[in-house]
C-alpha positions in Angstrom: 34.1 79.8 139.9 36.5 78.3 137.7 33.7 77.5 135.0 32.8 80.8 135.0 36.4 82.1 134.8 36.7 80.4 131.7 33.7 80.8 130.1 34.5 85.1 130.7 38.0 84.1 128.7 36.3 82.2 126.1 33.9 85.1 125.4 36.6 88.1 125.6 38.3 86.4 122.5 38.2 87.5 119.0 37.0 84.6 117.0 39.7 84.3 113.5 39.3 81.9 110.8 42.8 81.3 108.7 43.1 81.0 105.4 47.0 80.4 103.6 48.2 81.1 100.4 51.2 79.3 99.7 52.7 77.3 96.8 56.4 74.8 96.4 58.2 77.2 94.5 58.2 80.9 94.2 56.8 82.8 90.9 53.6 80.4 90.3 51.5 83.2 91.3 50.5 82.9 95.2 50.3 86.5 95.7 47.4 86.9 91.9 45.1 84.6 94.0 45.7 86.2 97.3 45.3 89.6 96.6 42.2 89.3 94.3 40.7 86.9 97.2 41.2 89.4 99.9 39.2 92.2 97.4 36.8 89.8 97.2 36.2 89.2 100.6 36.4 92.7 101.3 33.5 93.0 98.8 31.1 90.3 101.0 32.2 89.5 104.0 32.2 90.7 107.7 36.0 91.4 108.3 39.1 90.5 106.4 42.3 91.0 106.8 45.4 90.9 104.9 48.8 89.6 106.0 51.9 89.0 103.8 53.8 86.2 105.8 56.2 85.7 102.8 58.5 87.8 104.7 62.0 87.6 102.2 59.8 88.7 99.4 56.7 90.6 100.8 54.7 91.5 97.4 51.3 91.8 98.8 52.5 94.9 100.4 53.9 96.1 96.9 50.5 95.1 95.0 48.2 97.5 97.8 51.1 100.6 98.0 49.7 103.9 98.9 47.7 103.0 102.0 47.5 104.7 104.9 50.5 103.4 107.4 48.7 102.7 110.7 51.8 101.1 113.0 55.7 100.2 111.3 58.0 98.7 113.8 61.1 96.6 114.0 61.2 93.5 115.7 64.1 91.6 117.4 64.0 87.7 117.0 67.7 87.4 116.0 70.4 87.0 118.2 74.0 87.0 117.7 77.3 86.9 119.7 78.7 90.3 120.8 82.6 90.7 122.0 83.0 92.1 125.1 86.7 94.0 125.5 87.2 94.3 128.9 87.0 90.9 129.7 89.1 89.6 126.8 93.1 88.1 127.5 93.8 88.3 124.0 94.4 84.2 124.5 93.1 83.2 120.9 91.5 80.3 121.9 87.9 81.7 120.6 89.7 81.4 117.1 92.4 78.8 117.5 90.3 76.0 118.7 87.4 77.1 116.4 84.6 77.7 118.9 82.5 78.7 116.4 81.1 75.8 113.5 79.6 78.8 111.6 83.0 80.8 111.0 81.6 84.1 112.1 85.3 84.3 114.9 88.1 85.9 113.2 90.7 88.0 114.9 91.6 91.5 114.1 95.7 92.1 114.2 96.1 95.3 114.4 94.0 95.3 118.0 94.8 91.8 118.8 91.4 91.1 119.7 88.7 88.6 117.9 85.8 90.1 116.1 82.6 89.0 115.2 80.9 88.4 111.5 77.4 89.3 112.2 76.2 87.9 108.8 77.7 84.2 110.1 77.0 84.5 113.2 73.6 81.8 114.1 73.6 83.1 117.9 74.3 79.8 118.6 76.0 80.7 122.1 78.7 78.5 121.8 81.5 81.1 121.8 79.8 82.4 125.2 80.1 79.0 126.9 83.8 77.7 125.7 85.6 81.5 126.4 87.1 80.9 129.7 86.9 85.3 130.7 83.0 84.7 129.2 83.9 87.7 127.0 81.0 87.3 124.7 77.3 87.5 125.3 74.2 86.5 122.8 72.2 89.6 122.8 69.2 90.2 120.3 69.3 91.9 117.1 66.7 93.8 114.8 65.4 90.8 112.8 62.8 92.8 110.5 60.2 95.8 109.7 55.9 94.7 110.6 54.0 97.2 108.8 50.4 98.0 109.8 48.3 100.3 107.3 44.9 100.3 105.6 45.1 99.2 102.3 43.7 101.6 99.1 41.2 98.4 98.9 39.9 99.3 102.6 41.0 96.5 104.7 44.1 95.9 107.0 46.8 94.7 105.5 49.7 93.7 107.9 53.5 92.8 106.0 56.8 92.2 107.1 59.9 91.9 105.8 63.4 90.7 107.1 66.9 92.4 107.8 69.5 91.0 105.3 71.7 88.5 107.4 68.3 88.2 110.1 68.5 84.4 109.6 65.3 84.1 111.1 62.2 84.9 108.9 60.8 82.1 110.8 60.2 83.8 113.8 59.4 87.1 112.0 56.4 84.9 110.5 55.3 84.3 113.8 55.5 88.0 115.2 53.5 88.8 112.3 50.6 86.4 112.5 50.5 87.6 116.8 50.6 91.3 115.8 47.4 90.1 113.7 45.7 88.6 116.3 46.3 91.6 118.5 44.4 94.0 116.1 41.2 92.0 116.3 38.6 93.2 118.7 37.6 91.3 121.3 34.1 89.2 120.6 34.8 90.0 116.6 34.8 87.5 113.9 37.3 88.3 111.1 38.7 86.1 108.2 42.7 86.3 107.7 44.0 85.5 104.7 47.8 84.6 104.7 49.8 85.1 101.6 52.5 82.8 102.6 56.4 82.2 101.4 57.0 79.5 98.6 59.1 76.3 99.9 58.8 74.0 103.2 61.5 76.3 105.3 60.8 77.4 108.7 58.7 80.8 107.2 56.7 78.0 106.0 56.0 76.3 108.8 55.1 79.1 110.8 53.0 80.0 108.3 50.8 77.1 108.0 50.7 76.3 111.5 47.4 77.6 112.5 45.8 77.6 109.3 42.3 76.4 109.1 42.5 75.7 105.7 45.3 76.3 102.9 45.2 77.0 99.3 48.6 75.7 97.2 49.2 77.3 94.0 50.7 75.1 91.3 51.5 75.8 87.7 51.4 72.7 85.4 55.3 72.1 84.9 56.9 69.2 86.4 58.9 71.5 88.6 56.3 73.4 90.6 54.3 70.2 90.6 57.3 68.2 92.2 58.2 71.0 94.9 54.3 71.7 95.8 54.2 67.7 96.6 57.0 68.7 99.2 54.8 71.5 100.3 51.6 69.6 100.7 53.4 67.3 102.8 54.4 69.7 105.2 50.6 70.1 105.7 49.4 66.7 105.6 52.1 66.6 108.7 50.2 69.0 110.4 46.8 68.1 109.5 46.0 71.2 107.9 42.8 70.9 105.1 44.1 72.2 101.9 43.4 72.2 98.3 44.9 73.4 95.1 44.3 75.5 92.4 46.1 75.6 89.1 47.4 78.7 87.8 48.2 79.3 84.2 46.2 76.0 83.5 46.4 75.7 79.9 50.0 76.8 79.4 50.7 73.2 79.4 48.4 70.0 78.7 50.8 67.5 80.1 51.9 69.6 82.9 48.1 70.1 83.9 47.0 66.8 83.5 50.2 65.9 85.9 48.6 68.1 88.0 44.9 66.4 87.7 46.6 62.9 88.4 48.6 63.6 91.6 45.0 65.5 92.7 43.1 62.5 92.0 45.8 60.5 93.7 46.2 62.0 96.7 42.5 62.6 97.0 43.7 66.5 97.1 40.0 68.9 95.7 41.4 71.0 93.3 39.4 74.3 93.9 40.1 76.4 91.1 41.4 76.4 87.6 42.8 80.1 86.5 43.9 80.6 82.6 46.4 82.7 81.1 45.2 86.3 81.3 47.0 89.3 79.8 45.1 91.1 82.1 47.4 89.7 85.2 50.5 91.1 84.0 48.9 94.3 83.1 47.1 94.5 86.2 50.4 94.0 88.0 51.5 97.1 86.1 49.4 99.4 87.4 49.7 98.2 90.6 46.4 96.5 91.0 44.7 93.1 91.5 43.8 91.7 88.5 40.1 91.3 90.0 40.4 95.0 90.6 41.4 95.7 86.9 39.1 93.8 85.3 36.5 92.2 87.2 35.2 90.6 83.9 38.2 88.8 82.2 38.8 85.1 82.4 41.3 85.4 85.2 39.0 87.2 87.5 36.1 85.2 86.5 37.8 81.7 87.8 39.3 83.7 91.1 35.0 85.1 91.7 34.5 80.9 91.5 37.6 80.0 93.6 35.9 83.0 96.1 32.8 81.5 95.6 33.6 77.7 96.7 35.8 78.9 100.0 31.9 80.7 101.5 30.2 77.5 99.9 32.7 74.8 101.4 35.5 76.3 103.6 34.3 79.8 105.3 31.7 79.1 108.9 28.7 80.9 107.8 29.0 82.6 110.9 31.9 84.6 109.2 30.2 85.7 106.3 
């Protein structure tokens, strides 16, 4: 019976393959591959959907405006300290003896009571165990907006975006990628593709967690290259399969050839190679992929081969 049990579980779930976009540094152009990559899979394969997991800066959501808004709700993930009145003495210790290493207890004069900087506060709870009258309590906050719509491009496209003074877009990240999950049928196959934060924070690691396979997006300067090699170790932590495509590859000889060593070093498949393109900026413009704008220009040409070697090496056939 307990075979049985599990084999009904197995079957009742949707089956997801995860694919990341994310890069070392912002600005290198995570979301011109992502968002030309999810048209493309729109174009070919069974299901895709969209989700921007770069949560402080969520420009997938800008690029594929004007969709249809399925589900928008806020989510609580933060906590902070709340003051509770009635049980304070006015004793000053909260502030005197500094229970708080974040500086988010200061104490308001005129009431002759402590108050609470939300912005500081970490919800740490340390204020809540050292008050001797217990009068505070960590209680959760709204942490973020996850938006649900259809985008103009036809397929689900799932963004969040965080509070100013959250403090926790790593937990937003992972709210997002469950909401995902939950909007896949049962017994359905459907590819995700992740555009994901820049860095090796928390948003990135939540990111990347699950990924089956991640694409870092490098411009050939010795910056990006240095802060992707950050990022790639993140991953090689987690023994996520990844592989890198250069954007803006011949802005720079020396900076792509950098780029080509460190590859060849790290035994890292660089899948893609994408050239300056005029077309990019002005695609951005009018509030379009650039594969959408001009499906013939050099730009979308080496995103159609990038497309072309995640079905041929990356993508179960069974999704496609």
């Amino acid at each position: 019976m307990s075979d049985s049990n599990q084999n009904i579980t197995q079957k009742d779930q949707p089956d997801i393959f995860k694919i990341g976009v994310i890069s070392g540094k912002g600005g290198v152009g995570k979301t011109t591959v992502s968002g030309s990559l999810a048209v493309l899979f729109k174009e070919h394969a069974n299901k895709i959907i969209a989700a921007d997991c770069d949560v402080d800066a969520p420009n997938l959501g800008l690029l594929f405006k004007g969709g249809k808004i399925i589900n928008n709700f806020k989510v609580k993930t933060t906590e902070k300290a709340k003051f509770l009145p009635d049980l304070c003495i006015q004793c000053k210790r909260c502030v005197e003896e500094q229970f708080c290493n974040f500086s988010a207890l200061g104490w308001n004069d005129d009431e002759d009571l402590p108050i609470v900087d939300d912005i500081a506060c970490e919800g740490c709870g340390a204020c809540r165990e050292l008050c001797p009258q217990q009068a505070f309590e960590i209680i959760q906050v709204d942490s973020g907006l996850i938006t649900h719509e259809t985008s103009p491009a036809g397929f689900p496209l799932v963004w969040g975006e965080t509070k100013l003074g959250a403090t926790t877009s790593g937990k937003l990240v992972t709210e997002i990628k469950k909401y995902v999950d939950s909007i896949v049928d049962a017994n359905e196959r459907a590819i995700v593709l992740i555009d994901g934060p820049p860095g090796i924070g928390c948003p990135v690691v939540a990111t990347v967690s699950d990924l089956d396979y991640t694409i870092i997006v490098i411009e050939p300067t010795s910056t990006a290259l240095h802060d992707a090699d950050r990022a790639i170790g993140v991953l090689k932590q987690l023994n996520i399969n990844h592989g890198i495509v250069i954007n803006k590859s011949d802005a720079w000889k020396r900076g792509y050839e950098e780029i080509l060593h460190y590859a060849d070093e790290n035994n890292i498949k660089i899948i893609g190679e994408i050239p300056m393109d005029n077309k990019v900026p002005n695609a951005t413009v009018k509030g379009q992929t650039v594969y959408e704008y001009d499906s013939s220009c050099q730009a979308s040409k080496s995103l159609a081969k990038i497309y072309s070697y995640l079905l041929e090496k990356v993508v179960p056939k069974s999704f496609q």
